[in-house]
C-alpha positions as CSV (number, residue, x, y, z in Angstrom):
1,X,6.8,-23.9,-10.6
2,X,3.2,-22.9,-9.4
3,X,2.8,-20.2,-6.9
4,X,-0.1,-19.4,-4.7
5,X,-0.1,-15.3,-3.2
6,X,-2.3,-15.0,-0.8
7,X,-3.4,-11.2,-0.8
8,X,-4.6,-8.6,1.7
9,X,-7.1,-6.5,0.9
10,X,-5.5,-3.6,2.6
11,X,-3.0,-4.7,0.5
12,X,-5.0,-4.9,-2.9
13,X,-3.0,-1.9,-4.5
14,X,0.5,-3.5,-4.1
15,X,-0.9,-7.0,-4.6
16,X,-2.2,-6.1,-8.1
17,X,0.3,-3.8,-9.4
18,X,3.0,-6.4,-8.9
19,X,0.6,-9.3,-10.2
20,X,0.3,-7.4,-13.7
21,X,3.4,-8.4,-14.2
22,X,4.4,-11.2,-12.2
23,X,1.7,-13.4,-13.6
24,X,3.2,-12.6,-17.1
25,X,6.1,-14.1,-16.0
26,X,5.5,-17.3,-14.0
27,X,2.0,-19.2,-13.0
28,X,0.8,-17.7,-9.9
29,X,-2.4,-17.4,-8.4
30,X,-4.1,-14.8,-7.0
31,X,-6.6,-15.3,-3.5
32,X,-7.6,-12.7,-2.2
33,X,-9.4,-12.8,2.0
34,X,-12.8,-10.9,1.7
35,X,-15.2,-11.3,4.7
36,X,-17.3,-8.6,6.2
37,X,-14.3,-6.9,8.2
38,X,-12.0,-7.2,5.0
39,X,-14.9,-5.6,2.4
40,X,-13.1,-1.8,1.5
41,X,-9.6,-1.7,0.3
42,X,-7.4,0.5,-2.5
43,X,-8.6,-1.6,-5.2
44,X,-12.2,-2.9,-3.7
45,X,-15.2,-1.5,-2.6
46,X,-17.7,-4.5,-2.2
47,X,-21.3,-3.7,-0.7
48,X,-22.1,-7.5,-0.2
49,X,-20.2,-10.4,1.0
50,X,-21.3,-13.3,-1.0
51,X,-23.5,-15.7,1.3
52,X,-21.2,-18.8,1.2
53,X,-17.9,-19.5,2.8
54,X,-15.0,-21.3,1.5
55,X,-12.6,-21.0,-1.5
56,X,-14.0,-19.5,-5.1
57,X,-13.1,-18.8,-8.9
58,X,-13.2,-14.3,-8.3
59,X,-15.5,-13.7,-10.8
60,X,-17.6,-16.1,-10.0
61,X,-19.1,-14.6,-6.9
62,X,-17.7,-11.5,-6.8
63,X,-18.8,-9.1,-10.5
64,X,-16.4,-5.9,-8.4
65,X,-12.9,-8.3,-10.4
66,X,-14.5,-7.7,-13.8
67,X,-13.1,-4.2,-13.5
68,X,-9.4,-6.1,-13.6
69,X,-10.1,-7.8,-17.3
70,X,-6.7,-8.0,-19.3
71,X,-5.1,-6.2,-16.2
72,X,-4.4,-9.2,-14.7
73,X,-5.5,-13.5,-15.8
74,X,-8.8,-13.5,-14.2
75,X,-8.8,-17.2,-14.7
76,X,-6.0,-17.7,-11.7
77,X,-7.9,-15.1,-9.0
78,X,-9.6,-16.5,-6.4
79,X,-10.9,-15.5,-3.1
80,X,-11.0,-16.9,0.3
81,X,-14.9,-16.0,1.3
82,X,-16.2,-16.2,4.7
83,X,-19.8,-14.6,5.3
84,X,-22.4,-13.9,8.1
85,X,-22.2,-13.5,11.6
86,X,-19.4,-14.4,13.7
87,X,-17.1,-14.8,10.8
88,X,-14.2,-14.7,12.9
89,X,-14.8,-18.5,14.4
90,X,-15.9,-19.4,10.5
91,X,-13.2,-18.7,9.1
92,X,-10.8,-21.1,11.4
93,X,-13.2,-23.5,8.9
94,X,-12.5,-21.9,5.2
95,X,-8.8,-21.5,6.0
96,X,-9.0,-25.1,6.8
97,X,-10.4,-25.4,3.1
98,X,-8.1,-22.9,1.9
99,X,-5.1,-25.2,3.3
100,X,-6.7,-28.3,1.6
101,X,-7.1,-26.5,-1.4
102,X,-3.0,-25.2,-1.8
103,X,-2.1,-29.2,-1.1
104,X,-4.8,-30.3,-3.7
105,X,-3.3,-27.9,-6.0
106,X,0.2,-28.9,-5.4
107,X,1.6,-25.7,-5.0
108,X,5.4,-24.9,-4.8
109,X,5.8,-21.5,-3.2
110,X,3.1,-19.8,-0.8
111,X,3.3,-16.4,-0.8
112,X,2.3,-14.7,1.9
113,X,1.9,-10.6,2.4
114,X,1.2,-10.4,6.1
115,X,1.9,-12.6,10.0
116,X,-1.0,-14.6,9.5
117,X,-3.9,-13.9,11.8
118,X,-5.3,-16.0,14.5
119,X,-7.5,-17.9,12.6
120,X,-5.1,-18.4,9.9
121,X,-2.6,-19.9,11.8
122,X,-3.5,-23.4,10.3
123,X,-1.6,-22.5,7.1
124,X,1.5,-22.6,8.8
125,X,0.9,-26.6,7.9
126,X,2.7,-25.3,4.8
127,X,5.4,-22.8,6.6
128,X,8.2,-24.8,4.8
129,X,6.8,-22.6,1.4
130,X,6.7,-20.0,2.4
131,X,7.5,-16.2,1.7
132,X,6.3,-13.7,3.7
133,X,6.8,-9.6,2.4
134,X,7.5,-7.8,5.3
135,X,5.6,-4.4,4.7
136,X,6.5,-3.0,8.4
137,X,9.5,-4.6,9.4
138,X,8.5,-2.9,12.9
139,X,4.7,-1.9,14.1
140,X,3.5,1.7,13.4
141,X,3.1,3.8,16.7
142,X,0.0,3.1,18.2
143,X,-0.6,-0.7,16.0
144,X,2.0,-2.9,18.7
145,X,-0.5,-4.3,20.4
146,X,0.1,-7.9,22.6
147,X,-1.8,-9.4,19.5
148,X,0.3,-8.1,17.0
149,X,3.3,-9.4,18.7
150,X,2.5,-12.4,18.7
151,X,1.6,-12.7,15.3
152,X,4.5,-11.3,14.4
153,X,7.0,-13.2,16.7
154,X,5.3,-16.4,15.4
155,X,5.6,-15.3,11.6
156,X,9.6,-14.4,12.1
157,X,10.0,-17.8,14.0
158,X,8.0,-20.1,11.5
159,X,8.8,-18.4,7.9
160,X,11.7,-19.3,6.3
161,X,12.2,-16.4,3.7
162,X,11.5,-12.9,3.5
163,X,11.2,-9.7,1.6
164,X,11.9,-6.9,2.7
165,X,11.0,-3.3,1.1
166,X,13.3,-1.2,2.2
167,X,17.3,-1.0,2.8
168,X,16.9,1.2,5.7
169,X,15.7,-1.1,8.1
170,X,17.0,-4.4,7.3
171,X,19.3,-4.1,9.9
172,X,17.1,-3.1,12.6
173,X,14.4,-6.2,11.6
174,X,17.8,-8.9,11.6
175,X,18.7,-7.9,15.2
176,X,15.0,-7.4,15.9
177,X,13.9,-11.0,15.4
178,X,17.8,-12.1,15.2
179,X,17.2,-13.8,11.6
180,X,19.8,-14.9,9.4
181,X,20.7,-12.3,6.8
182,X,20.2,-15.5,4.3
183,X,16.7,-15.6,4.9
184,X,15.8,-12.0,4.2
185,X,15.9,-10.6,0.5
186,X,16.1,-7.4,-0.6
187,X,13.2,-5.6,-3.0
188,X,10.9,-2.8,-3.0
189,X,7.4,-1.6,-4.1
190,X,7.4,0.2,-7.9
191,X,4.1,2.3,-8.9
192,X,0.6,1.4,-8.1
193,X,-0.1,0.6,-12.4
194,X,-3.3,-1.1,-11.3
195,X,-4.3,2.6,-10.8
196,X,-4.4,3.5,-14.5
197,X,-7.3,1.2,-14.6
198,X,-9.2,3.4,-13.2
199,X,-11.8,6.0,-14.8
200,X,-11.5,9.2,-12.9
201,X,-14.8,11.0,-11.5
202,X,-12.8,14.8,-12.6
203,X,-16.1,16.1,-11.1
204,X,-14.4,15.9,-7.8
205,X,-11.4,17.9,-9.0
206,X,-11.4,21.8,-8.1
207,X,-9.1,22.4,-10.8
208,X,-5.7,21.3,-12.7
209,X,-2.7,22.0,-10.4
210,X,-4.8,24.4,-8.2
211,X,-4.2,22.2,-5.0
212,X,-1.8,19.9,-3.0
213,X,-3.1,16.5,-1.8
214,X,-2.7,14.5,1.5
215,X,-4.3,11.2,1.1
216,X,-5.0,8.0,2.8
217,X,-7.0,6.8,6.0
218,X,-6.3,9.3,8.7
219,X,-3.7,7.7,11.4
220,X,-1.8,9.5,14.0
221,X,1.6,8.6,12.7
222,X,0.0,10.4,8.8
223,X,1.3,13.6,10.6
224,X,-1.3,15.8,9.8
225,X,-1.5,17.6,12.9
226,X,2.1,19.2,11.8
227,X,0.7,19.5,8.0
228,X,-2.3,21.9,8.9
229,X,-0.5,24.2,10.8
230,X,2.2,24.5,7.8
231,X,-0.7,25.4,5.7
232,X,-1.2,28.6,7.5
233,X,2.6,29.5,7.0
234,X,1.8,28.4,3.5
235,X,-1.1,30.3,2.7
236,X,0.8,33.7,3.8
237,X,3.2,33.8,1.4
238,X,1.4,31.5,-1.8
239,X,-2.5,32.4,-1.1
240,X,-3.7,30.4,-4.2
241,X,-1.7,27.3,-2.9
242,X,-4.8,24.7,-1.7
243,X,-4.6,21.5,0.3
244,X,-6.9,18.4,-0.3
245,X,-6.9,16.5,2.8
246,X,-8.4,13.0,1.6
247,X,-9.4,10.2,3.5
248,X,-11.7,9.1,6.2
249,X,-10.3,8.4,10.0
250,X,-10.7,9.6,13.5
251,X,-8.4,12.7,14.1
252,X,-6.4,12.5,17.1
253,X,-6.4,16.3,17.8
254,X,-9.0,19.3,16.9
255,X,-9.7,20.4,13.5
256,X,-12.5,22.6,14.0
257,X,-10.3,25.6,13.6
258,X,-8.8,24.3,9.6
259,X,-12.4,23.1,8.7
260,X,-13.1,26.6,8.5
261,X,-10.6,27.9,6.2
262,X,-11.2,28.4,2.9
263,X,-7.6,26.9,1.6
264,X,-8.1,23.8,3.0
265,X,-10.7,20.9,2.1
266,X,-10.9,17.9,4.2
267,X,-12.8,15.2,2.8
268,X,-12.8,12.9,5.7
269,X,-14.5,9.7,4.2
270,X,-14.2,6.6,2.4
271,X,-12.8,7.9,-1.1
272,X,-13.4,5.8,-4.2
273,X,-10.8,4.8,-6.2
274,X,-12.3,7.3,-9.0
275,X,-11.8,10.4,-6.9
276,X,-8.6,9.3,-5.7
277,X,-7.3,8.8,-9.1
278,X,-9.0,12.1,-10.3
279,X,-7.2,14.3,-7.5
280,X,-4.0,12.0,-7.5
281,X,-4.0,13.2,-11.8
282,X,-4.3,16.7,-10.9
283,X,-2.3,17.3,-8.2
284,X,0.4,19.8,-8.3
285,X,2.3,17.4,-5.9
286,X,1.8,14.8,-2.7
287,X,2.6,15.2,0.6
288,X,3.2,12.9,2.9
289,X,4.3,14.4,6.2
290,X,4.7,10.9,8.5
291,X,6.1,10.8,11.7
292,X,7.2,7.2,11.6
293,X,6.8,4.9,8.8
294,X,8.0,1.6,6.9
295,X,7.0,2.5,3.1
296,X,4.2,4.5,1.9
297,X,1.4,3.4,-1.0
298,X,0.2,7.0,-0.9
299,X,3.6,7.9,-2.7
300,X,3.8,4.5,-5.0
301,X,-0.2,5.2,-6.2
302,X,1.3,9.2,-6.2
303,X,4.1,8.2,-8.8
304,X,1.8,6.0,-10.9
305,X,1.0,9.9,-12.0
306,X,4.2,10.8,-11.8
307,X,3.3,13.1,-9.1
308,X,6.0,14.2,-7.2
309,X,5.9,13.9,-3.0
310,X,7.2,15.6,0.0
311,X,8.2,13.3,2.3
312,X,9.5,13.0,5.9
313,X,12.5,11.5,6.9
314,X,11.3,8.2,8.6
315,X,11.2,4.6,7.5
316,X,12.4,3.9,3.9
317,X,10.5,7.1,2.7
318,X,14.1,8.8,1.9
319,X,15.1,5.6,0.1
320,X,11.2,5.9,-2.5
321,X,12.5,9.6,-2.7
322,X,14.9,10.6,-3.2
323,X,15.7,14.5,-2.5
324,X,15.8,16.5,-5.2
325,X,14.9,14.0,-7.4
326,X,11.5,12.4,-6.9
327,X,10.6,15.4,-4.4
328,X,11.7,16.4,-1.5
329,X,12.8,15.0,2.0
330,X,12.0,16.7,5.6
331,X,12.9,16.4,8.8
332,X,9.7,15.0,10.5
333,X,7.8,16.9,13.3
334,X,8.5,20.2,11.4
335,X,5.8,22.3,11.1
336,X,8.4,25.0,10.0
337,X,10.3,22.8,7.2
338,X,7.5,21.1,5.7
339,X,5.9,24.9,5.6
340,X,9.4,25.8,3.4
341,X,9.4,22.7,1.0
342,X,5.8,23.1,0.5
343,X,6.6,27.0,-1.0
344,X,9.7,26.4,-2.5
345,X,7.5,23.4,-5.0
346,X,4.9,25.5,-5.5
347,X,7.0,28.7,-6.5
348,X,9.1,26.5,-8.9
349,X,6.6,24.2,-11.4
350,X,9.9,23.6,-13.5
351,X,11.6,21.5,-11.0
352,X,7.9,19.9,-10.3
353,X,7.8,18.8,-14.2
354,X,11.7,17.6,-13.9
355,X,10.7,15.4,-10.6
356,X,8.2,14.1,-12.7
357,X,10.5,13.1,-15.8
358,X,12.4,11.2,-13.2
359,X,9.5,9.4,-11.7
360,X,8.3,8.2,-15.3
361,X,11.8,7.1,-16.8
362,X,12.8,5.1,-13.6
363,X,9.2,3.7,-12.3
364,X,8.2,2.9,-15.7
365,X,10.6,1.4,-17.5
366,X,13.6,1.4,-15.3
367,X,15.4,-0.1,-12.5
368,X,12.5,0.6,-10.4
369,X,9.7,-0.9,-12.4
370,X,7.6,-4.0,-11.5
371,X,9.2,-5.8,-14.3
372,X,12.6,-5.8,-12.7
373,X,11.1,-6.4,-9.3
374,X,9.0,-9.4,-10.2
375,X,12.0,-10.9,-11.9
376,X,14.0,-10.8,-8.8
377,X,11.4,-12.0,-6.6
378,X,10.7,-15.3,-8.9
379,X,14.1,-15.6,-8.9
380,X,13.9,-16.4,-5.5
381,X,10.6,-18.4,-5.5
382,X,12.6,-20.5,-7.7
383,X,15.3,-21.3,-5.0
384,X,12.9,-22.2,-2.5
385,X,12.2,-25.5,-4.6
């Protein structure tokens, strides 16, 4: 059985985690889409799009994999390159030469992380192989565009199998798109290992357990306009209790008023992987105060530290963690709650430290891990043949 996963680079985190041990396990092949709109993800930062288009060995054109040696078999990455100006309309041309390259290759399974875009809609030649993970198994608030629609309705209509990462909204996706419960599996996302990879830049790090961390591109649906204002009800009763608000993004409401406070540091900007890992390390614990969401990375890269994460009750956060085991879980547009939670883990490290225990023993090595998750998934690559 030879597998081709095609990967996002949005997706880059997931993608490699699971591929660490996946690949161990079965031959597939990594190809990752890099053009210049698709440069910066959570495990890339590259400065130059190689000048040629078309389908390529990784480390061949692109030094940034090297980083991944003995993380995962550099020998079966590849990525789908499309350069210069007006990429868009070239790349209608290297998915073309993508497609020829998965029936050269004679390919069984085609995995695919994301409704194909526009100019991607060529690989649907090969729709009969496919697997498509279903990361949002309904658009975020403010992302349901007439574009994404379609993609989507014509992803739900052409795939024949799906994954999806969270119990909670199986249901909801099945009446959605009115599949066949046969066609959708069950799975879920474990820790973001490729992390550990990492070096950490501890520079950036005020100080061991002297902070709290929001982190991730700045959206509307993040929920940190209910997160700020908790702060101040924070910082009344636990004054040494700091927030780290990292990531860059266009904030939907007026921050002037929390830039000025001493207890909070917003770091709105593209964050390398080494910071993220240095304040990820050093966290006390992660919050993650959505108002709707599917799954989160920020909490799978959070418990690759075994740092535990205050969540809201939306999506399948509940179902990643669990109350009172991995963290805690709050009702969502609750300044007031989130305020509470926030104290109560800070005032009690020993329940922090047990969270963590948790996190390790079940992420790790247990029923959560990647190694039980990529067995079930080739499982089913295996009855697509």
């Amino acid at each position: 059985m030879k597998v081709a996963y095609l990967g996002k680079m949005q997706l880059s985190d997931i993608d490699l985690s699971f591929l660490h041990e996946a690949q161990r396990q079965a031959d597939i092949v990594y190809i990752l889409e890099v053009n210049p709109r698709f440069t910066q993800g959570p495990a890339f930062n590259i400065t130059h799009v190689y000048p040629k288009s078309g389908v390529f060995k990784a480390v061949d054109v692109y030094p940034e994999f090297q980083k991944l040696q003995g993380f995962v078999d550099l020998e079966r990455c590849y990525v789908l390159n499309t350069s210069g100006r007006l990429w868009a309309l070239k790349a209608l041309w290297t998915n073309f030469l993508l497609l020829l390259f998965l029936i050269r290759q004679k390919f069984d399974v085609v995995h695919i992380v994301w409704p194909l875009n526009l100019y991607e809609l060529v690989l649907y030649f090969l729709r009969k192989k496919m697997v498509l993970t279903v990361h949002d198994p309904a658009p975020h608030s403010g992302l349901n565009t007439r574009i994404v629609r379609l993609r989507r309705w014509l992803a739900f209509h052409l795939v024949p199998q799906f994954i999806i990462l969270n119990s909670a909204q199986r249901q909801e996706f099945l009446d959605a798109y009115r599949l066949s419960p046969r066609r959708v599996a069950d799975s879920r996302i474990s820790s973001y290992t490729y992390l550990r990879t990492v070096t950490p830049d501890d520079s950036s790090v005020p100080g061991q357990g002297s902070y709290i961390l929001f982190a991730g591109k700045i959206s509307p649906y993040k929920g940190l306009d209910y997160l700020l204002p908790a702060m101040e009800q924070v910082h009344q009763q636990c004054p040494d209790c700091r927030l780290i608000v990292a990531g860059g993004g266009k904030y939907h409401f007026d921050i002037s008023r929390y830039q000025k406070l001493d207890y909070i540091d917003i770091r709105n900007r593209f964050i390398p992987d080494s910071e993220m890992v240095a304040l990820m390390r050093h966290a006390a614990f992660v919050v993650c105060p959505y108002t709707d969401a599917t799954q989160s990375g920020v909490i799978m890269s959070s418990f690759a530290f075994d740092r535990p994460v205050i969540a809201t009750r939306v999506g399948g956060l509940p179902e990643m963690v669990q109350h009172q085991r991995y963290g805690w879980i709050v009702k969502e547009k609750d300044a007031g709650e989130l305020a509470a939670a926030i104290i109560s883990l800070w005032r009690h490290p020993e329940t922090v430290r047990s969270y963590a225990r948790a996190i390790h023993e079940e992420y790790d090595t247990g029923a959560f891990s990647w190694r039980k998750i990529a067995e079930d998934i080739i499982t089913l690559y295996k009855s697509r043949l």
